[in-house]
C-alpha positions in Angstrom: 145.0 105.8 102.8 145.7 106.1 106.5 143.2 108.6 106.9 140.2 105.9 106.2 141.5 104.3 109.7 141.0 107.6 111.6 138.7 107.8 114.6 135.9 110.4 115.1 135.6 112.6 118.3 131.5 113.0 117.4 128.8 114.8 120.6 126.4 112.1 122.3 124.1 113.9 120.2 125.7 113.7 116.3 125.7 109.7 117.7 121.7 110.0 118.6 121.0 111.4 115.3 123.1 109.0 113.4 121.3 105.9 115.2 118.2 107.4 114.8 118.5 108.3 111.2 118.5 104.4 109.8 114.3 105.0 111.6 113.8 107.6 108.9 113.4 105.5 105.8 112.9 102.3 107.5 108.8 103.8 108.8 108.7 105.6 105.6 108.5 102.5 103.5 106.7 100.1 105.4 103.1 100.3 103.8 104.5 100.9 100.7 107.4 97.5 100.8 104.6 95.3 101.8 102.3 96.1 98.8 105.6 95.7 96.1 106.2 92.0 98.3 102.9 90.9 97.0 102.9 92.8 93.1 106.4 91.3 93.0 107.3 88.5 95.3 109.4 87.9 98.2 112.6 87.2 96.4 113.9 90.2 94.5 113.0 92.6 97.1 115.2 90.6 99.7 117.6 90.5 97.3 117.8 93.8 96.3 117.5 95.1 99.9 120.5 93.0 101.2 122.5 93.7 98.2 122.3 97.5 98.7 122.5 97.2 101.9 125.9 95.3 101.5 127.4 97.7 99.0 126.7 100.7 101.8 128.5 99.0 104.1 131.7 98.3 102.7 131.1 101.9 101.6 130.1 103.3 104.8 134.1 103.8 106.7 135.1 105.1 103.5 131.8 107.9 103.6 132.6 108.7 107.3 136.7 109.8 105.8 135.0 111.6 103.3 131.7 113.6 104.2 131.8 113.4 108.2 128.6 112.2 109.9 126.0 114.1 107.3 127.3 111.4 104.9 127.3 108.6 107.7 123.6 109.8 108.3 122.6 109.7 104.5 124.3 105.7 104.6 121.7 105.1 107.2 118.9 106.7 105.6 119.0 104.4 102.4 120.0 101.5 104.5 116.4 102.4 106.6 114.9 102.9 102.9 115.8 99.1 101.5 115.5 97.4 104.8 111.7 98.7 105.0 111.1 95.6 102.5 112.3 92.9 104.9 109.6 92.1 107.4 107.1 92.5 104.6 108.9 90.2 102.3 109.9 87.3 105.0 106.0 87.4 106.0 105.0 87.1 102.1 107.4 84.4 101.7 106.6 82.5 105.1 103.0 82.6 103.8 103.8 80.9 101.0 105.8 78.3 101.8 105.4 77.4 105.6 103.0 74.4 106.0 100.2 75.3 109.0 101.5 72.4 111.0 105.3 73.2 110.9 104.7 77.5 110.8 105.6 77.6 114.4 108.7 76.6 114.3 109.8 77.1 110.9 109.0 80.9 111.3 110.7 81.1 115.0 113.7 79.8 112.8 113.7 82.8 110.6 112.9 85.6 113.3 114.8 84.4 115.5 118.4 84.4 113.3 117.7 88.3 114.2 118.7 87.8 117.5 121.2 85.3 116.9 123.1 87.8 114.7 122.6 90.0 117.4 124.7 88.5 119.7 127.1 87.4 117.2 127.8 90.9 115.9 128.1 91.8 119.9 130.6 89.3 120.2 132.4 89.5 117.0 132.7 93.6 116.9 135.0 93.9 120.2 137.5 91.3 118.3 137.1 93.1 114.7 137.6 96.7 116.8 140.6 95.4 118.5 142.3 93.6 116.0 141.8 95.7 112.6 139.8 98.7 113.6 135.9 99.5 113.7 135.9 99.7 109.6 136.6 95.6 110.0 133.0 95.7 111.6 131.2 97.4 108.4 133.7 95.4 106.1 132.4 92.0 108.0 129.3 92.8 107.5 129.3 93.9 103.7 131.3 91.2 102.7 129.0 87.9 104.7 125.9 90.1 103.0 127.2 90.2 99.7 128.1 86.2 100.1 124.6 85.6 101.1 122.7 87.6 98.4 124.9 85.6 95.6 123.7 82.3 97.3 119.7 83.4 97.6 119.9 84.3 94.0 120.5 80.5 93.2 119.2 78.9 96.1 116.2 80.8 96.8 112.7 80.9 95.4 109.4 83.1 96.0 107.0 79.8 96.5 107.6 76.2 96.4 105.9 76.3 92.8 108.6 77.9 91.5 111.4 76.2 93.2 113.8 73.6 91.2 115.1 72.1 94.6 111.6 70.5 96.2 109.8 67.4 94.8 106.3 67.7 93.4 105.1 65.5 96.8 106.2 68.5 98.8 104.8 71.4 96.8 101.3 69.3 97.1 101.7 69.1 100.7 102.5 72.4 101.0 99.2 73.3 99.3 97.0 71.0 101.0 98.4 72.7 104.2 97.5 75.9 103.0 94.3 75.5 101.4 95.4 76.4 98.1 96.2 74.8 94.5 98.9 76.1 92.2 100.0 79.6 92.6 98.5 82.1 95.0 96.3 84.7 93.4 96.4 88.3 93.6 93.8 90.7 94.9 93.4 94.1 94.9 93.9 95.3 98.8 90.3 96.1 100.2 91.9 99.0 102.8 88.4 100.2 104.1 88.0 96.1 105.8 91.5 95.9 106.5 92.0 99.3 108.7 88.4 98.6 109.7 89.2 94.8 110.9 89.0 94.6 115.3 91.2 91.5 115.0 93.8 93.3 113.0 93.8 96.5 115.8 94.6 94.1 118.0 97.5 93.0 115.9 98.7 96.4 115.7 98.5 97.2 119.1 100.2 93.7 120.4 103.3 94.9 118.1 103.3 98.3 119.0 103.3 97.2 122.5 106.0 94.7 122.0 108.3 97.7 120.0 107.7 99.8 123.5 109.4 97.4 125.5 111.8 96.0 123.4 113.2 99.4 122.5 113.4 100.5 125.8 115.3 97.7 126.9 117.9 97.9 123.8 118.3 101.4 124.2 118.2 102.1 128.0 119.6 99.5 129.2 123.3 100.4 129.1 123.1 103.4 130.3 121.0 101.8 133.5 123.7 99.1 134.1 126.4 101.6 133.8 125.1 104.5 136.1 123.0 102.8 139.0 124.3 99.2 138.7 127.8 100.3 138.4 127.9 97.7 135.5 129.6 98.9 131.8 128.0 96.2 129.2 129.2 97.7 126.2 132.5 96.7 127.6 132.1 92.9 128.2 130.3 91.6 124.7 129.8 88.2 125.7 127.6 89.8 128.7 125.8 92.2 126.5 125.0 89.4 123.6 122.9 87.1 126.4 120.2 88.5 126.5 119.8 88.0 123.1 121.4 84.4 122.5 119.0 83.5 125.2 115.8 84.9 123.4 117.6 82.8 119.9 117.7 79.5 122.3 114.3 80.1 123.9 112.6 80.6 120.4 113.0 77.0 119.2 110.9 75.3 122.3 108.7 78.4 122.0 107.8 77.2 118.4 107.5 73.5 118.7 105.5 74.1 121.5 103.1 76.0 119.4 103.2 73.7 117.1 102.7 70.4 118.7 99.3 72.3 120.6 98.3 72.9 117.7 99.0 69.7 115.8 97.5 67.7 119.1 94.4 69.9 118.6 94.7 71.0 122.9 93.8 74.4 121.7 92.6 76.5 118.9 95.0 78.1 116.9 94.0 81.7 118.2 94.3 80.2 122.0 97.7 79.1 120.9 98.7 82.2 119.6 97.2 84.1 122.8 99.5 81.8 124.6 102.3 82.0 123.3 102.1 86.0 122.8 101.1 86.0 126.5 104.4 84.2 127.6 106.0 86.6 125.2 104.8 90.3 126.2 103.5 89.7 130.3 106.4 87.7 131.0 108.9 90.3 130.1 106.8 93.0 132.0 106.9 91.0 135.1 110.9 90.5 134.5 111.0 94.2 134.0 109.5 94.7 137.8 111.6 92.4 139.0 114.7 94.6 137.2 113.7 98.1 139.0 114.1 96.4 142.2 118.1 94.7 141.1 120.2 95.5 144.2 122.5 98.6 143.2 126.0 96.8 141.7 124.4 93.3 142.0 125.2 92.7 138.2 124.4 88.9 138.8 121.0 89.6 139.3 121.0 92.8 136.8 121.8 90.6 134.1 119.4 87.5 135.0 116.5 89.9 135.4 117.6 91.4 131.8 118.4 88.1 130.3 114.8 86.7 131.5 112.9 90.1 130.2 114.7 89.6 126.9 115.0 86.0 126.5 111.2 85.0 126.6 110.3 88.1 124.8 110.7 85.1 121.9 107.2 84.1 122.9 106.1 87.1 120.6 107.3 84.9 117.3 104.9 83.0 117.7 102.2 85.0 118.8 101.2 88.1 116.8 103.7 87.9 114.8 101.8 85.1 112.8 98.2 85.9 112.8 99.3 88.5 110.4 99.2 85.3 108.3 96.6 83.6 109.9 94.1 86.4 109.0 94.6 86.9 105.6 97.7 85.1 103.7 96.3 86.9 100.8 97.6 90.2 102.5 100.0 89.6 105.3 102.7 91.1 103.7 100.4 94.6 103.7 99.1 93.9 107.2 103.0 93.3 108.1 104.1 96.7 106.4 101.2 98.7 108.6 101.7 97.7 111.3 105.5 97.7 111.1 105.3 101.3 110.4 103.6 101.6 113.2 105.5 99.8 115.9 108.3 101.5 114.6 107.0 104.8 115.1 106.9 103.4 118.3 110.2 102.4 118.8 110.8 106.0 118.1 108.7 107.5 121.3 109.9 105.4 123.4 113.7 106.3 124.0 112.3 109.8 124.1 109.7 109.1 126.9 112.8 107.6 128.6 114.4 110.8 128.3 111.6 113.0 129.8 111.1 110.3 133.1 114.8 110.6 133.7 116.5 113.6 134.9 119.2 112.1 136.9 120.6 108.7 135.8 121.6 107.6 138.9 118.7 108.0 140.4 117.0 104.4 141.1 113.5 105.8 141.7 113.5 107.6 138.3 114.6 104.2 136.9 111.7 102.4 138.2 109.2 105.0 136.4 111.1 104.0 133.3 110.3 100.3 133.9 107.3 100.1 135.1 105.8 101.7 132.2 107.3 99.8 129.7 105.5 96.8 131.9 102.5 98.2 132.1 103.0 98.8 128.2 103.4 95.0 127.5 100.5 94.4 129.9 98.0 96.1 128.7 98.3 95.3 124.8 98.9 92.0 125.3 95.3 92.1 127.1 93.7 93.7 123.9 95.1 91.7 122.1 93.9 88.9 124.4 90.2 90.2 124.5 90.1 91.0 120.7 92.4 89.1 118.7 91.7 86.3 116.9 93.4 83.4 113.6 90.1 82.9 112.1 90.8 83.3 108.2 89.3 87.1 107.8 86.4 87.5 104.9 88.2 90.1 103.3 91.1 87.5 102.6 89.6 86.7 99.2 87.7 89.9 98.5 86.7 89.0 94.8 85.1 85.9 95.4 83.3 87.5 98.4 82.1 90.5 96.7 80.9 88.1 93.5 79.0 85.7 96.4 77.4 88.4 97.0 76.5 89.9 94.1 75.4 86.0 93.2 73.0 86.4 96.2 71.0 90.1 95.4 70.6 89.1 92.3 66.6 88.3 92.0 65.6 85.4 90.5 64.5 85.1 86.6 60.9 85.8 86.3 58.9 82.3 85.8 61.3 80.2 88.0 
């Protein structure tokens, strides 16, 4: 079995594809996984997806033995496929159980514990490497998923109707919060006022614009530290994870702030959510400025500058991120899976736009392009997103009842009344 513990001597490019590939079916699904959250719930989707997921892998060393990257690649592919459902499904579920007062923060929670296992899997993976190889990493990681999926099965539920672990008193505060009594209903999707919907462009386009930067920053960064900072952070995984812990930390103020604004009644909802995005997307492209002009080798101020453009990138949480909600609970988890598959096609561009500014990487000046794009990226959608946004409940939320209002309303009146 010695041969499962084997390295592999693969090009910089069989390594691009294979991180690329996980892209393929993750945007594939995206429309499609947040229509199956709301025919099916939240639950068995997550559950399913991390399950899968899980299984490929513990699977995944043994595949790379076996059938060389082509295999590795098809690994990623499904993982892409069954992770598609996640975003949809976390928004479903966070708009059916987060109380209006408390979604600020109870939501950071949840989107944040991305980044937190982030820079936990940064930190963890140089140990696992060193002591038991780089299968230890997939085997971690397969093994804590399959834990988790056997405790969501009992533990979790896809609304607080349906849980066995809340009191009564909760559920009805719960629905008071939302606006709703007993279980949600279910509407067919009315696409023509959804993809029609200003409010919802700007949605799209604050994500799309959030996926530019963020991407270009995970992907390009290493690369910039290494060749014109004279800095190696894939070496030092403490370094590489702050960024990210710092964004996990940041989140939790981030969200009670919203929340408290919004609970104190100091602004609107949508001004909160304007706020909050704007701390989240213009404070990273000023950091990003700020990063073109690092002194070469400096990696003190390299790493501030990246830890600051990262860290209160966690402004976005509670900013777009939630109006999906806010505009039509009835359909976030839709709204979530379009513009997901959007953003993501995004996220896609962008390493290659990176590719076509830089022709030499140790060239500062070429850097700078790099950055201040992705700045004027974050600045520009956040300000659509500004001028056009919006958390106003959306008509088309309840499109039954709308369409039988109105029916109600052309309907002439009796003769003789």
């Amino acid at each position: 079995m010695s041969y499962l513990f084997q390295h592999f001597e693969w090009s910089y490019t069989v390594q691009s594809v294979i991180l690329s590939s996980f892209f393929w079916g993750y945007v594939i699904l995206q429309v499609p996984a947040g229509e199956m959250a709301r025919k099916f719930g939240g639950k068995p989707l997550v559950i399913i997806s991390i399950a899968i997921n899980s299984l490929i892998s513990l699977l995944l060393p043994i595949g790379a033995a076996i059938g060389g990257w082509q295999l590795v690649c098809v690994c990623r592919i499904l993982q892409g496929f069954t992770q598609a459902f996640i975003y949809p499904c976390m928004h479903h579920l966070i708009s059916q159980w987060f109380p209006l007062e408390e979604k600020g923060l109870l939501a950071t929670i949840v989107y944040a514990g991305g980044q937190l296992g982030i820079a936990l899997q940064l930190i963890a993976s140089g140990f696992l490497a060193t002591a038991w190889g780089w299968q230890a990493i997939f085997y971690a990681n397969g093994t804590l998923g399959a834990i988790w999926t056997v405790a969501y099965m009992f533990l979790g539920s896809d609304s607080p109707e349906r849980s066995k672990y809340i009191s009564e008193e909760e559920v009805k505060y719960i629905q008071r919060s939302l606006g709703r009594v007993g279980e949600q209903k279910r509407y067919p999707a009315p696409w023509g006022k959804i993809m029609t919907s200003l409010p919802f462009w700007a949605v799209i386009v604050a994500h799309c614009g959030q996926n530019w930067g963020f991407f270009t920053l995970m992907t390009e960064m290493p690369t910039y530290m290494a060749k014109v900072l004279n800095v190696d952070l894939k070496s030092n995984g403490m370094l590489s994870s702050l960024p990210y812990l710092s964004m996990y930390l940041l989140s939790f103020p981030m969200g009670a702030m919203t929340d408290i604004i919004i609970r104190k009644k100091w602004l609107s909802i949508s001004n909160t959510r304007k706020l909050s995005n704007s701390i989240g997307l213009w404070g990273p492209a000023i950091a990003l400025i700020g990063l073109s002009y690092s002194p070469v080798g400096n990696m003190v101020v390299a790493v501030v500058m990246l830890t600051i453009a990262v860290g209160i990138n966690a402004g976005q949480y509670t900013g777009y991120l939630l109006v999906h909600i806010d505009l039509s609970p009835n359909f976030s988890a839709s709204l979530m899976g379009i513009t997901n598959f959007l953003a993501n096609i995004i996220s896609i561009i962008a390493p290659l736009v990176c590719g076509l500014i830089i022709q030499d990487e140790t060239e500062p000046m070429e850097w700078r392009k790099v950055f201040f794009v992705a700045s004027g990226v974050y600045f520009f959608t956040n300000l659509f997103f500004v001028l056009f946004g919006t958390s106003e409940r959306q008509p088309w939320n309840e499109p039954k009842e709308t369409d039988d209002v109105e029916m109600k309303a052309e309907k002439p009146a009796p003769v003789g009344t």
